[in-house]
C-alpha positions in Angstrom: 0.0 0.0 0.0 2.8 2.7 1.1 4.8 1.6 -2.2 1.9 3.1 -4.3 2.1 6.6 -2.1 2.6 9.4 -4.4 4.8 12.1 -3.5 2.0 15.1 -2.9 0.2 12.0 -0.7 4.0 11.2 1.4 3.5 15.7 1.2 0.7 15.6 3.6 1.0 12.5 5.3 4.4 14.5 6.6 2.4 18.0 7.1 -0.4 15.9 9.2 2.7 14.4 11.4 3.9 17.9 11.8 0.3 19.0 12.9 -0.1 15.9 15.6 3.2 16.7 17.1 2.6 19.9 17.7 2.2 20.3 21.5 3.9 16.9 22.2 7.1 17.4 24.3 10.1 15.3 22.6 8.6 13.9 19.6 9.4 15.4 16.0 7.2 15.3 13.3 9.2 12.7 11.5 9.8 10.4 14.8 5.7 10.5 15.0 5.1 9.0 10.7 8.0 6.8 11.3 6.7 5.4 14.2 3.3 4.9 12.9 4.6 3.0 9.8 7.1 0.9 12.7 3.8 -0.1 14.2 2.2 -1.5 10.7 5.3 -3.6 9.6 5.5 -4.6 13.1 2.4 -6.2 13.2 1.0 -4.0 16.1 -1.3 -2.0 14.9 -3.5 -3.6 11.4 -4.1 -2.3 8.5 -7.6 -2.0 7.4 -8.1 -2.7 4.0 -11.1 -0.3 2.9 -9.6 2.7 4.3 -7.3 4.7 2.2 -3.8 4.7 3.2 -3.6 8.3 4.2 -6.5 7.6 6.6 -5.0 4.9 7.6 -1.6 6.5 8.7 -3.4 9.7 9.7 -5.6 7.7 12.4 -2.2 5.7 13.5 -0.5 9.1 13.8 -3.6 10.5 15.6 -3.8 7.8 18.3 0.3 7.8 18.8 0.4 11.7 19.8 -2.5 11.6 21.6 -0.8 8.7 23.6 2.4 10.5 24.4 0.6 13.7 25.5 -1.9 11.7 27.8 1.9 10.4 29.1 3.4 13.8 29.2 0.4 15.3 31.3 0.4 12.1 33.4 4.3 12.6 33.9 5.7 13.7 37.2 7.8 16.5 35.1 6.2 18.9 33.7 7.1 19.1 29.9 5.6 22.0 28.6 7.6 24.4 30.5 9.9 27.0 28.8 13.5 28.2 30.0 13.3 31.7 28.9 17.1 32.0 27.9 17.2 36.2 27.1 16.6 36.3 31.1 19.7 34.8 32.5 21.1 36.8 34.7 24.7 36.3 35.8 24.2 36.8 39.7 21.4 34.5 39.7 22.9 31.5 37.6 19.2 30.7 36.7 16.8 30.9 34.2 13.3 32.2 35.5 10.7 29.9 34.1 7.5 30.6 32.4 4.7 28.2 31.8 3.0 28.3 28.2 -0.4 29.0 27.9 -3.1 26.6 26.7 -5.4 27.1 24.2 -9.2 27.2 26.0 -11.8 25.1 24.1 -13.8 27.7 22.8 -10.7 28.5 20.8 -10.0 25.8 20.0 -13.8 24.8 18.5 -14.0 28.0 16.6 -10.3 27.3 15.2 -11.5 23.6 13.9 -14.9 25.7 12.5 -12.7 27.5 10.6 -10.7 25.4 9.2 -13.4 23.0 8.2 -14.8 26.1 6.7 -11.8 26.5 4.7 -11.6 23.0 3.7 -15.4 23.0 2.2 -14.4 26.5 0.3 -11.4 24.7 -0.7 -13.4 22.5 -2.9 -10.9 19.6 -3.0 -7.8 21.1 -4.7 -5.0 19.2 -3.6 -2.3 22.2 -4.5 -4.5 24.3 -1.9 -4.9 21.6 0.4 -1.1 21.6 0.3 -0.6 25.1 0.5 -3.3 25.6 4.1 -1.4 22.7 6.1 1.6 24.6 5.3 0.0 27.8 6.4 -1.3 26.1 9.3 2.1 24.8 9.9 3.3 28.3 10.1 5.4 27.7 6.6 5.3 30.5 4.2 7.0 32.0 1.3 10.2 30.3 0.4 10.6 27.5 2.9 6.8 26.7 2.3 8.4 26.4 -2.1 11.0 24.1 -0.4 8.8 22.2 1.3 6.4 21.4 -0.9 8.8 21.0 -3.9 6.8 24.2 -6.2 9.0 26.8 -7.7 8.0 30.7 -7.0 5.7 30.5 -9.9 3.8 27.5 -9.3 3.7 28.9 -5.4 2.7 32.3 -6.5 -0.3 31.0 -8.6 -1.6 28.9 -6.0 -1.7 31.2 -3.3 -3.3 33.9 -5.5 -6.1 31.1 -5.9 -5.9 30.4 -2.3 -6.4 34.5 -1.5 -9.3 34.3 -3.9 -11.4 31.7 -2.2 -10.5 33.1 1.1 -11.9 36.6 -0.2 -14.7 34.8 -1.4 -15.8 33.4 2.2 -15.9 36.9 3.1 -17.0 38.9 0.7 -16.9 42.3 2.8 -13.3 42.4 3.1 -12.8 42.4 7.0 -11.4 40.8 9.2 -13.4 37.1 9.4 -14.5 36.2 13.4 
């Protein structure tokens, strides 16, 4: 099944590790797919054979992060605090240490809203399906033409389209809520 992956498919199933990682101390999005495939060809997890392949990796990714951050939050040490580093001070000898702050889940429902929002205006163009994970990734401009393998062109007409469906969802201009 993975043999038959195309290279825009191996494209996402990379940007949808990146996306699962995020928020999971110690894991990198390429630890996360290459653990997921680990788990097929070692026989511990099975692979349905009326799913997709992309489903089927997505939904091994899926349950993988959210088992190490149900580990990390069940962990003794506290991973998801940050060292700032600009505030060492040489009498002190120590970094003062500042906790992140979570998302709440009304932000987080209205974020997933809007991005399925995105996705139906989208209408199933795979360059702009491409092109938003990046976005959502935080990848623009040149490392998002790295990443994705376009040159400025190609990247330059697909983000004009992208701009243009995004205008479209909201036709008055401002800013969307």
């Amino acid at each position: 099944m993975l043999v038959a992956f195309s290279a825009a498919e191996w494209q996402r199933a990379n940007l949808i590790s990146r996306r699962f990682c995020e928020g999971v101390t110690g894991w990198e999005p390429s630890d996360l797919l290459q653990e997921a495939l680990k788990s097929f060809l070692g026989g511990n997890r099975v692979w349905p054979a009326d799913l997709p392949p992309l489903v089927v990796l997505k939904t091994a990714m899926h349950s993988i992060s959210s088992n190490a951050r149900k580990h990390n939050q069940a962990s003794p040490i506290d991973g998801n605090v940050v060292l700032d580093p600009v505030a060492l001070s040489a009498d002190a000898g120590v970094s003062p240490i500042h906790g992140r702050v979570d998302a709440t889940p009304e932000s987080t429902l209205a974020a997933k809203e809007q991005m399925v929002a995105i996705y139906a205006a989208l209408g199933c163009d795979e360059e702009l399906e491409l092109l938003v994970m990046a976005w959502a990734d935080g990848i623009r401009g040149a490392e998002a033409m790295q990443e994705l393998g376009w040159d400025a062109k190609r990247h330059d007409a697909v983000r004009n389209r992208l701009v243009r469906r995004l205008k479209a969802m909201n036709p008055d201009g401002g800013a969307s809520k």
